[in-house]
N, C-alpha and C positions, 0 to 999 in steps of 0.2 A: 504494500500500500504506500501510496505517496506520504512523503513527510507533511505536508501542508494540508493533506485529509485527516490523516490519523491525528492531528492536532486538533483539528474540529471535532472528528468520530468520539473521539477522547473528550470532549469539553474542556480541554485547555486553553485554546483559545475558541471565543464563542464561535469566530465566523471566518469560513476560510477564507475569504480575501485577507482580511486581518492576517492570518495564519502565512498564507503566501506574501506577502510584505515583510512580514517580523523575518522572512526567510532573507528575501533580497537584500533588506537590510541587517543582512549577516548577526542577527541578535539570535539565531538558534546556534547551537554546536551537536553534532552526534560524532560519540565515541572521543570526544577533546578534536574536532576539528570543524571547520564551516559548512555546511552544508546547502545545497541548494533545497527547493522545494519539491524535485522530482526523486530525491533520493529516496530509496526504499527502504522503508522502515520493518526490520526483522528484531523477534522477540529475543530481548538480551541487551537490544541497544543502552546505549545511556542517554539521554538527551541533556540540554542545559538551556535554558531558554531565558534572555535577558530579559526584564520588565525593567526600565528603567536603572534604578541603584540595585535592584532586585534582583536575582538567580533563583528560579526553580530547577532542581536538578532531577530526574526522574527514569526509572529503569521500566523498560516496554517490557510489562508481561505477557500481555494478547494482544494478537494482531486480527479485530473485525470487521466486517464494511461497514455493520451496522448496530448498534447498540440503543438499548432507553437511557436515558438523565439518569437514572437511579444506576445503572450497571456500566458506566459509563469509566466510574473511579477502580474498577477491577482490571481497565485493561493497562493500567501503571502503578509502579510504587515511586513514591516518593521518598526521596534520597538522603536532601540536605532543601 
């Protein structure tokens, strides 16, 4: 799955346009490096996704196309 889907699928960020920008503007990292918004997101990854002063760090547990809002927080753990 694309890295800028599975960021919406996920509810991480709310909306993938948002999701595909945060990419261009280099404010994600998977596995400590930049990533674009077509890279394919496999379970194991790490991610790091800048919010401003802020760092979410998060390890991909599942990889879905589709999930509900409630079962949305099972397809990552949170890191740091």
């Amino acid at each position: 799955m694309r890295l800028d889907k599975f960021l919406n699928v996920s509810r991480i960020i709310k909306r993938r346009t948002v999701a595909n920008d945060a990419c261009d503007a280099e404010h994600v990292n998977v596995n400590g490096k930049r990533a674009k918004a077509s890279y394919d997101v496999k379970e194991g990854d790490i991610l790091e996704i800048t919010f401003g002063q802020r760092t979410l760090k998060v390890r991909v547990l599942n990889v879905k196309e589709h999930t509900t809002k409630a079962d949305a927080a099972d397809l990552y753990e949170v890191i740091s």
